[in-house]
N, C-alpha and C positions, 0 to 999 in steps of 0.2 A: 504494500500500500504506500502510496504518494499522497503530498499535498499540493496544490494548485489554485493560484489567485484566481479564483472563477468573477469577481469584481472588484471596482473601486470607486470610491466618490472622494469630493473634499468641499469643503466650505472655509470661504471667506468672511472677516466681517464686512459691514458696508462703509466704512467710515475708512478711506484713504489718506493716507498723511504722507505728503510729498515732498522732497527735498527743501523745496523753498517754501513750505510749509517751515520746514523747523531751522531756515536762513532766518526765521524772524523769531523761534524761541531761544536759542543758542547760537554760539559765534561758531558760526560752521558756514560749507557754502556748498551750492550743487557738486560744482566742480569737486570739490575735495572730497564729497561721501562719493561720488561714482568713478573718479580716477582710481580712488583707494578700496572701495567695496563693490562697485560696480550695479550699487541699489538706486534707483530711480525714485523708488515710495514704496510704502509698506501699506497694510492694513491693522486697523487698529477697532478693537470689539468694545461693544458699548457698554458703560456704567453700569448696566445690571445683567451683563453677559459672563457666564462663569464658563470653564474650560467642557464640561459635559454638556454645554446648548450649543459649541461651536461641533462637538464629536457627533452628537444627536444630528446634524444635518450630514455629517460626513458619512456617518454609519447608514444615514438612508440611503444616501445616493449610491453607495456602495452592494447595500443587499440589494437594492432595485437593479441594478447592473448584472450581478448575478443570480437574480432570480429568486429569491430566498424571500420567506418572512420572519419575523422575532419566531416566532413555532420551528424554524429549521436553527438556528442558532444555539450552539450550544457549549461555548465558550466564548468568553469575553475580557481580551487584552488591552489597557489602555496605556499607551506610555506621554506622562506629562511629569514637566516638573514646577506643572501652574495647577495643583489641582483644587476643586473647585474647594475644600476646606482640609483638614487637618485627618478627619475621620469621618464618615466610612470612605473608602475610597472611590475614586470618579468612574470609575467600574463597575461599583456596586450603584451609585445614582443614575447614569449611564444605562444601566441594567435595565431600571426601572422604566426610565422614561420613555425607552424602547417596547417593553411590554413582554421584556426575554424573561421565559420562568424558568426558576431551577437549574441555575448552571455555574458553573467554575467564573469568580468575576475579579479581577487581581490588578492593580497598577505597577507598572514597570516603572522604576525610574535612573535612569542612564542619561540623562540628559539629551543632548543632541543625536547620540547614539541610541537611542532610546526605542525607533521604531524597528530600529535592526534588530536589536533584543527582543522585543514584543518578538516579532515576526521570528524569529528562528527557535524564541522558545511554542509558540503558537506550532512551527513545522513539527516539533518534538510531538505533540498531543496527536495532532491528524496524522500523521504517519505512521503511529504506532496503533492507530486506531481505537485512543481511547474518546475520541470525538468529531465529528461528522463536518462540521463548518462553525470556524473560530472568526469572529470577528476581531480584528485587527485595529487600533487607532493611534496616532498618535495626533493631540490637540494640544498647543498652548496658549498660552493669553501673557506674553513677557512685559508687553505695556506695563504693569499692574506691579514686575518687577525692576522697572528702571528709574531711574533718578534724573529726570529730563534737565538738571542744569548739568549733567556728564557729558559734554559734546565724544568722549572717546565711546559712549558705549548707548546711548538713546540714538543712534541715528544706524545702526545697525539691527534692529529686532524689528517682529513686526507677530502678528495673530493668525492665526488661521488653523484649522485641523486636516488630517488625511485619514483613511479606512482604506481595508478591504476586507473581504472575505476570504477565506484559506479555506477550501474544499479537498476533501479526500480523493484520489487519485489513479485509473491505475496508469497515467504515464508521469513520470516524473516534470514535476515543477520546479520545486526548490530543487536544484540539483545539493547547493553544499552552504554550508551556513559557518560565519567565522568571526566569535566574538573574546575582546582582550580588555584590558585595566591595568589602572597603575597608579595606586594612591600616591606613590609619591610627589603625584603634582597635584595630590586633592585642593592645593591652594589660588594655582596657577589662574585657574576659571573655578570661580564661586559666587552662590550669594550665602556670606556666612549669617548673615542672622538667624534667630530661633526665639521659640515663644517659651516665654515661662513665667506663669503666676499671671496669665491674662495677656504680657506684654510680651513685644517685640526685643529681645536683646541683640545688644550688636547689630551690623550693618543689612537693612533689609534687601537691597540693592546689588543688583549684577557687577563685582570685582572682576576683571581682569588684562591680565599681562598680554596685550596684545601680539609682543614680536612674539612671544615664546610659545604660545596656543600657534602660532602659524610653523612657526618651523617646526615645532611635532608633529602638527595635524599633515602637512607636507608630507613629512617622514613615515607615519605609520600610515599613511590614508595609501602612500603607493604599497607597502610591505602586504597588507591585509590584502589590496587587489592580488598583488603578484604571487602571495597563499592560496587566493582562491582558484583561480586558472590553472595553479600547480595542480590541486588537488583534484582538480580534473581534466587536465593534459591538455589544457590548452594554450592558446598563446595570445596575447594584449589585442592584439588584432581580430581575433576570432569575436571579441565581443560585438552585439549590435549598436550595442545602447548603456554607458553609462549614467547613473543616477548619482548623482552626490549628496552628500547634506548640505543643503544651500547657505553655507555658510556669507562668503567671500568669493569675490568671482576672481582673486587672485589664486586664495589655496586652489579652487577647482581647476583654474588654465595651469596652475603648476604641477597638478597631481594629474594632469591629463596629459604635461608635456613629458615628465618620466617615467609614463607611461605607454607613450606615442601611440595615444589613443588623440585622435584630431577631434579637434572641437566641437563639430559637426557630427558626430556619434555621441556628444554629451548634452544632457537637459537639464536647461540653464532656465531657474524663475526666480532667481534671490534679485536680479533686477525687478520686479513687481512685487514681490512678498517681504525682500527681505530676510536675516534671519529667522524662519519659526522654529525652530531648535527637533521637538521631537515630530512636529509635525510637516519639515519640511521635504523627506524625502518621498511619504505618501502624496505630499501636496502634488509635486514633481510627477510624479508616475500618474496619479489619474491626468495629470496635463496632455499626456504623452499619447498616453491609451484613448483619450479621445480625441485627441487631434489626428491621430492614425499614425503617428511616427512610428508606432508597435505594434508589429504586426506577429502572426502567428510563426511560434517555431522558433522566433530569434532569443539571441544569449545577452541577459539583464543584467550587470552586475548594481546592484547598490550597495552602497558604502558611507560612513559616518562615523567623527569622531568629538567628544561633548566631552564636559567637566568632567573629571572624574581621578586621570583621562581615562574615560570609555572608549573605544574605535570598535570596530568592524565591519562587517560583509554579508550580502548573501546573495548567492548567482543562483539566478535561478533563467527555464525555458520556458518562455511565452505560449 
């Protein structure tokens, strides 16, 4: 038995925050967020939108694509690291609001890396056959985590969520799934704040060391592809379609160039989105899959790498 993406959806907020949208909240300028990140505008979710109502339209559009209703559903992975409170998890709200009864309902949290974990621990369930069609999400809402007078770190994030469905299989989907960590840069990228006795202690707010999250992310983001394609005898070339985590549209041209995978086989949306951390590589692929770039039979690799450091992979056949 195999597992196979039988659909995907995603949602957007409606509320677009453009470059020179935020030339007039901090000293920044078009120029310098798109020479340097390559983002145009983000989206940004509304005042009483929590990270399970941006997932809730992601997960429809998804089981509608493949066919499915809350009745065929029978796990539910959501990876955020914006969830909508402290406890139960956005999985279990998630659950609800869908109208899924009686099933495994769990949050992943890996950060940026975040839907690769979902999704490869999700491949483990369906393949082993202990569950039929896994709902897949990763949603964030970072607005809600930044500190908008930081010109180095509000003008790179943005909202939105991705889904799919993970269907049982007998040809192979996921071909191979490949996920790594490394505390010792748990400080590099963080937001260290935490609650206690009601309040917020310490920095609530997205920290991070810009140069040094790039040359890892560079480093491990080609190691993980160049694992994957080992592991299945293939070579940089053979793939259709790379996915990234839409971080930076420099780490992605540089982990594309030593990879010598051409640009034009990679799907590129952190120009319109933005950073959405767990939610950007789903975002990315339902883009893809309906636009028709992805077609039947071709070799997927996505790959992502988040706070932690979390990185990884997973190649799978369309």
């Amino acid at each position: 038995m195999y597992s196979r993406i039988t659909g995907t959806g995603s949602y957007l907020p409606d509320k677009i925050l453009t470059n020179q949208d935020l030339e007039r909240m901090v000293d920044t300028s078009d120029e310098w967020i798109r020479t340097r990140t390559g983002i145009t505008q983000r989206h940004i979710a509304a005042k009483d939108q929590v990270a399970s109502d941006l997932a809730l339209y992601a997960s429809q559009n998804a089981m509608k694509a493949a066919g499915v209703t809350s009745k065929d559903i029978d796990l539910i992975i959501v990876a955020t690291t914006t969830p909508d409170m402290v406890f139960p998890s956005t999985a279990c709200i998630l659950q609800n609001k869908l109208g899924v009864e009686n099933c495994p309902a769990f949050d992943v949290q890996a950060v940026c890396s975040g839907f690769v974990y979902a999704l490869a621990t999700a491949d483990m369930f369906v393949s082993s056959g202990k569950c039929r069609n896994a709902l897949v999400v990763g949603t964030e809402i970072y607005s809600k985590l930044l500190d908008w007078n930081d010109r180095s770190t509000c003008v790179l994030f943005g909202d939105g969520a991705g889904a799919v469905v993970l269907s049982q299989s007998e040809n192979p989907g996921i071909l191979s799934t490949h996920l790594h960590a490394s505390g010792d840069y748990c400080n590099v990228l963080s937001v260290p704040g935490s609650i206690s006795g009601g309040k917020v202690e310490g920095n609530p707010y997205v920290n991070m060391e810009g140069s040094v999250v790039f040359k890892f992310a560079v480093k491990v983001l080609e190691e993980v592809v160049q694992e994957a394609i080992a592991k299945n005898n293939l070579q940089a070339t053979d793939i259709d379609w790379l996915i990234p985590h839409q971080a930076n549209i420099r780490i992605i041209q540089s982990t594309a160039k030593k990879l010598g995978i051409p640009m034009d086989k990679v799907v590129v949306a952190v120009d319109k989105h933005g950073n959405t951390s767990a939610a950007s590589i789903p975002l990315a692929l339902d883009i893809a899959v309906r636009d028709g770039r992805i077609q039947s039979d071709q070799l997927v690799l996505l790959e992502g790498v988040g706070g932690g450091f979390t990185w990884g992979a997973v190649l799978l056949r369309w």
